[in-house]
N, C-alpha and C positions, 0 to 999 in steps of 0.2 A: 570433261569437254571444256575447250576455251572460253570464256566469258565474252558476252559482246558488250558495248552500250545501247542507252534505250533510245541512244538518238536514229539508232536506225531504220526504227516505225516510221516515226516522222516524215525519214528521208524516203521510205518506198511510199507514202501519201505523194510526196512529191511528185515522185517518176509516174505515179496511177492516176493523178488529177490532170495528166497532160492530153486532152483530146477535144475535139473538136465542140465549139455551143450548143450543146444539145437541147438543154431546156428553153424552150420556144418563148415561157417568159422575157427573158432577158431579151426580148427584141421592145416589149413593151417597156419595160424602163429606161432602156435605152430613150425610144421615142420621147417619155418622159422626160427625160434629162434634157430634154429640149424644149420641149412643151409638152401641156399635160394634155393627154389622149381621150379621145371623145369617140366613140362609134356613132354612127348615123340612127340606131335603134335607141331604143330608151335606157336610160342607164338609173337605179336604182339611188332613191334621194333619200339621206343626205349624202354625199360623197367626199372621202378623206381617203387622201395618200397617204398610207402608214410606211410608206418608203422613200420619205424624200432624200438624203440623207444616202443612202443606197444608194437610188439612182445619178447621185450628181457624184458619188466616188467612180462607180463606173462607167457612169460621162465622159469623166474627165479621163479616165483610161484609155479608153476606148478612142477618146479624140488624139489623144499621140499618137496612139500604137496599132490602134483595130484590135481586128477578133485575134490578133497571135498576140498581143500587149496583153489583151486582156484573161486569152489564156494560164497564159505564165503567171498573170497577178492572182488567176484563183487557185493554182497549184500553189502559190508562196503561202495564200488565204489559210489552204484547209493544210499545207504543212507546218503552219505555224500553229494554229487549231490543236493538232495532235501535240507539239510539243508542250502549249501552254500546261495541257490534259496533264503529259508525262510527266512535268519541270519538276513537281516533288521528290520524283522518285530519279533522279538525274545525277546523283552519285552510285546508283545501285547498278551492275551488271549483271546480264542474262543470260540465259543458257542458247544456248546456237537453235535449241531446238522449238523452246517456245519464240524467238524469233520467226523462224521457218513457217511455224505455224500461225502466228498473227499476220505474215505479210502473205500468206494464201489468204486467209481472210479476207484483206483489204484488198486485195487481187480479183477477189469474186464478188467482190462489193464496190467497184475502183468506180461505176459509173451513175453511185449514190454521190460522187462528188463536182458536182454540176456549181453555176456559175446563176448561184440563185443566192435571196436574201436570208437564206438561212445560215451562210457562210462567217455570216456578220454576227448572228443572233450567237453563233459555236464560240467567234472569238472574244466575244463578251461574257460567257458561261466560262472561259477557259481562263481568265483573266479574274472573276469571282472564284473559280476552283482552287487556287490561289490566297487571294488577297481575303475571303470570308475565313476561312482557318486561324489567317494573322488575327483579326479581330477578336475573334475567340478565344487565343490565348495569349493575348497580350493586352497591355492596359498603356496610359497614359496617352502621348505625344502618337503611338506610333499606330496605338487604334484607334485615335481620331485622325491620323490622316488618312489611313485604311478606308475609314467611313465614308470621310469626305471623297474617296475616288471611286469608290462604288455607287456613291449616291451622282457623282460627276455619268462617269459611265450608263447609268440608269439613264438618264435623260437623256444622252445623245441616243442611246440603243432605242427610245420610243420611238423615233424617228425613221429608224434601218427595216424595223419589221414587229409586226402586230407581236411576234411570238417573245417580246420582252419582258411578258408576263412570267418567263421562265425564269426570270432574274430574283424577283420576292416569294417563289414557290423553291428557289434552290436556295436563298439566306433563309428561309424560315425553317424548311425540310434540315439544314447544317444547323440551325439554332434545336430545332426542336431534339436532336440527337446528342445536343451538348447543352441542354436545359441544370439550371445552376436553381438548388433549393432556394437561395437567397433574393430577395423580394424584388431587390434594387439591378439583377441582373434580367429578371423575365421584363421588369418595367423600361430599359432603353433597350432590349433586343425588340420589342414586341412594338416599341415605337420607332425604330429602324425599319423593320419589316415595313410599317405603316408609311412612312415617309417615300420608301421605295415605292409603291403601290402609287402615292401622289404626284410624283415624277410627271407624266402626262399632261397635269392639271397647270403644269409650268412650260407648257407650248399652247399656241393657238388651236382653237377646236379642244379643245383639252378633255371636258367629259366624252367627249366622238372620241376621244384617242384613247381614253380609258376604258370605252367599252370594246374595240374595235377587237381587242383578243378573245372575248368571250363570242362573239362572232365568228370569226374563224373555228372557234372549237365546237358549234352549231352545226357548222356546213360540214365539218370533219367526222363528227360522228352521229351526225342527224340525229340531233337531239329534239328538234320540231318540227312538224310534219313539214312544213317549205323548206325545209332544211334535209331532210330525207334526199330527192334528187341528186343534192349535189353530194351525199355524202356516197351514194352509192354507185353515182354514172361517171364522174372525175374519176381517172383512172389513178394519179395517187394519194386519193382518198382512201381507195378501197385498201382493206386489208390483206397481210400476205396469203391469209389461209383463202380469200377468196382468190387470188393472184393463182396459188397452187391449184386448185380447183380447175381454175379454166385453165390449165396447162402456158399460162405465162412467167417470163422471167425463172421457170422451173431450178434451175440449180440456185441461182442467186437467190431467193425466194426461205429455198432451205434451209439454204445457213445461215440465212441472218436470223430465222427462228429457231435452227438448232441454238446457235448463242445465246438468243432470249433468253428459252427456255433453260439452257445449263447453268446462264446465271442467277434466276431465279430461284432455283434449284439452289446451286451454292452457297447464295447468298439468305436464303430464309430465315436462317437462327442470330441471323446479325444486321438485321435491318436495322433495325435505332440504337445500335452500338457505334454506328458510323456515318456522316452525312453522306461522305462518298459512296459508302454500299446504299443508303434509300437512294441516292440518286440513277446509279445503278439499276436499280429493281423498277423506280417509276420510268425511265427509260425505255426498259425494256418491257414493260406493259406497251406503251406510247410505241413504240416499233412492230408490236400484234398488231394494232388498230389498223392503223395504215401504214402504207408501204415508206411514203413521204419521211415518216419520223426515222426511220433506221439511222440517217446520219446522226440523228440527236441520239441514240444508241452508244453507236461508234467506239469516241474517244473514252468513254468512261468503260467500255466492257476491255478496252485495249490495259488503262489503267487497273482494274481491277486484275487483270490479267498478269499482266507485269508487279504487280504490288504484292503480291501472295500466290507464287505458283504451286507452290502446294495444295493449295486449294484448289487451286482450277484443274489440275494432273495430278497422276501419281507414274510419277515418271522412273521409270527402272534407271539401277545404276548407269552409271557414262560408260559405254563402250566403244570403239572402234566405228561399230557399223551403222551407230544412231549420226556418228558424225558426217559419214558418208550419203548418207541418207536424207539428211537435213539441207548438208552441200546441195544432192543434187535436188534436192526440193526448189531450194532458192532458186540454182541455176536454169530447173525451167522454167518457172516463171518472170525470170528477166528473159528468157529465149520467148516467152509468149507474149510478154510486155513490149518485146521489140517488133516481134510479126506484126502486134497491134497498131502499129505505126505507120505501117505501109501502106493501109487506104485510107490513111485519112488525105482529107484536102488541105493543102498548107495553106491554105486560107482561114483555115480553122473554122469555119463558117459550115454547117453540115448541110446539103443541098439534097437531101433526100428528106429533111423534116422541117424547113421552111423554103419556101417560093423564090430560090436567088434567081434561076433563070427566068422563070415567070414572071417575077416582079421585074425587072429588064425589059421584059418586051411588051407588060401593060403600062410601066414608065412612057415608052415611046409609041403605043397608041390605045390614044385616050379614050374615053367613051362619053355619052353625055346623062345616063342614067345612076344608079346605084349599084354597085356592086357587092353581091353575095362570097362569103367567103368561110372555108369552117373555121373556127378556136386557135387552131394550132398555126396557122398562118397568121392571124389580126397583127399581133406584134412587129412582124417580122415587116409587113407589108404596110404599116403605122410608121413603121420606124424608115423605109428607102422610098414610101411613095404617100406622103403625108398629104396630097394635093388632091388623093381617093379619100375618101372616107371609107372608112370598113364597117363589115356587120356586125363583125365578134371579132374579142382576144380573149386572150386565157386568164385574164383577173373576172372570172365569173363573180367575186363577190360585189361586183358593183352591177346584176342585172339580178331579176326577179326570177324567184322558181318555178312561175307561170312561162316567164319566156325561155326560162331553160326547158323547159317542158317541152314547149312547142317547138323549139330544133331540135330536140331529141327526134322527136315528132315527124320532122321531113327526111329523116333518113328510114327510116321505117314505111314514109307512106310519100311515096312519090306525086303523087296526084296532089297529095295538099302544098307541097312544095312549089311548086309551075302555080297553082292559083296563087298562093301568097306573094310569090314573086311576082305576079300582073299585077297584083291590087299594092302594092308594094310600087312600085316604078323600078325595079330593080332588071337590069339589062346585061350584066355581066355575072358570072360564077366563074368560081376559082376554088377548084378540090384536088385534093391530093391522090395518089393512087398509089402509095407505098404507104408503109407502117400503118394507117389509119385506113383503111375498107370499108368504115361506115358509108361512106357517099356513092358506094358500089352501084346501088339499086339506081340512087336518083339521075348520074350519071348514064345510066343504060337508059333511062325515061328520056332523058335528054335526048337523048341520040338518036331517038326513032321519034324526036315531036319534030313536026315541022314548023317551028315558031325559034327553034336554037341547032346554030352553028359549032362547030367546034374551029376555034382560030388560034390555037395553040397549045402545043402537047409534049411534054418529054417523055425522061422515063419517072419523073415520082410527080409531075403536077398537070394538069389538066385546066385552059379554061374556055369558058363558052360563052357566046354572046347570043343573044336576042335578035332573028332577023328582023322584025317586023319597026325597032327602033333604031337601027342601025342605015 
């Protein structure tokens, strides 16, 4: 069977990262990129943006081109991602069929490639996959400059996303794989690792910035009892096996654990023979957990894939009908990648998961109270109507697990929702009625009190005002 190259992964990341803003964050940095965003509720002290950096690349996108600029710039984002992953192995060709089969893959996983600050944290990991190897086997002129650009890279990366911590956990995991008996090579690796770790401490807030990842990794697998909540009610917090369970994301879901799991499997008897395999393996642990991590997965289960397919198949001889077979594999999934095109909004802006019509028409009439609004809106509604103040956005790390509690809280118990809102000043709500059904119940309470109006409704958002302030 004919050979292909491996730039083809790459290029179907391309075509699969093309769809509309889905993650609701990205309205919040946005807003950021302009000014730093404040809700009307308490926000959790002390408070550090571990995204500035982030959000002023995608400012500055976004301010030419909008949401199709900024589309296209995170399709370039996550196909450069995978080639960095690949570049080693970028004189090698492959067979049509593991082709076929890694671009289903990423075909059932295309809408892990969202327009978030982890896009940043991959091309920095992709760019060490790389340049930590040169280190390691090379001396002189050319591993200090190595050093110097990964220690360069460290520091900007504090800045893009708490999850830079992955940076001195993948050179230690590569050091520790290619650990040298001789005294004078553990004494500058182990002070390398070190230096990497102190990165942080060479921005402002610095110890805040040093700890800010072990925070995150609290909320992520509630490792403390305050910490519990958000690891288990954020939906991609939760794990895929709790995902399967409640019958969501069900095919996608599967396969990204089937792959865990096979690489895990494959990879057992060669964990610390290779840095690339432990990174691999810790990967694909980190993709159980939560749903969230699959993209840090990804590139490295695509490389290990491509690097040793013997390992990963045993593929019968080349015939005729595997080539046919593989053809039409590919070809319906560009026939499926194409039908996927056709609802989107060429706005790229998704209006069935933040408030475009909504935010429109509370722009143009105002209220003189507070306005209530759930998580997945705040951003979006921060970022076109900065002149409200909102209750919630989806950076939960900057509120307390008492106050997560208690919005958990008002979706469950209607009644306490309407008093908090009196004693509150709050005169305006704004809920969604697609993708999100929490606000179902509170929503029906509204509607039969006689204290709230309904003044505005499509088909995915809902808001209501307060007669009695109005």
């Amino acid at each position: 069977m004919k050979p292909f190259p491996i730039i083809l992964a790459p290029l179907a990341v391309l075509l699969f990262s093309v769809f509309p803003l889905t993650d609701t964050d990205i309205w919040w940095h946005l807003a950021c990129a302009r000014e730093w965003v404040t809700t009307w509720t308490p926000v959790r002290s002390p408070v550090i943006n571990g995204h500035v950096y982030f959000q002023a690349v995608v400012g500055a996108v976004y301010g030419v081109g909008g949401a199709v600029l900024l589309v296209a710039f995170k399709a370039l984002l996550w196909s450069a991602v995978f080639a960095l992953f690949l570049f080693p192995l970028r004189k090698r060709l492959v067979d049509l069929r593991l082709v076929a089969s890694l671009v289903a893959i990423l075909f059932c996983l295309r809408y892990q490639f969202e327009m978030r600050p982890v896009v940043f944290s991959m091309l920095f990991l992709g760019l060490y996959w790389n340049l930590v190897p040169r280190i390691l086997n090379n001396a002189g002129s050319q591993r200090i400059a190595c050093v110097l650009s990964v220690l360069l890279l460290q520091w900007l990366w504090c800045r893009f996303q708490g999850l830079y911590i992955l940076g001195p956990v993948f050179v230690g995991v590569s050091m520790a794989c290619r650990i040298r008996c001789a005294r004078k090579d553990f004494l500058w690796q182990g002070a390398f690792v070190l230096a990497l770790l102190a990165m942080p401490f060479l921005h402002r807030d610095g110890l805040l910035l040093f700890l800010y990842p072990f925070g995150l990794l609290d909320r992520l697998v509630g490792l403390s009892e305050s910490a519990a909540v958000f690891a288990s009610h954020i939906a991609e917090n939760r794990s895929p096996f709790t995902l399967l369970f409640a019958g969501e994301n069900t095919f996608a879901v599967v396969v990204a654990m089937a792959a865990a799991v096979l690489s895990l499997f494959l990879s057992r008897r060669s964990f610390w023979k290779s840095g690339e395999v432990a990174w691999l393996c810790i990967t694909a642990v980190l993709a159980m957990v939560a749903e969230r991590n699959i993209v840090l997965f990804l590139p490295a289960f695509c490389y290990f894939v491509l690097s040793d397919a013997s390992a990963c198949c045993n593929f019968s001889p080349c015939k005729e009908h595997c080539r046919v077979i593989s053809v039409s594999v590919l070809a319906l999934i560009l026939g499926l990648w194409c039908r996927s095109l056709l609802p989107y909004d060429m706005s790229m802006v998704s209006g069935q998961r933040v408030p475009v019509a909504a935010a429109a028409w509370m722009a143009s009439h105002p209220h003189e109270g507070r306005l209530f609004n759930d998580d997945r809106s705040g951003g979006y509604l921060a970022f076109v109507n900065p002149q409200d103040s909102t209750y919630l956005d989806g950076r939960f790390f900057l509120k307390t697990s008492s106050f997560f509690e208690r919005y958990l809280q008002y979706a469950e118990s209607p009644s306490e929702f309407m008093k908090d809102m009196d004693s509150l000043g709050v005169d305006r709500a704004l809920f969604p009625l697609r993708h999100y059904t929490r606000w179902d119940g509170v929503i029906q309470a509204l509607t039969s009190s006689a204290k709230w109006r309904f003044v505005y409704v499509d088909s995915a958002f809902v808001v209501l005002d307060r007669k009695n302030l109005r």
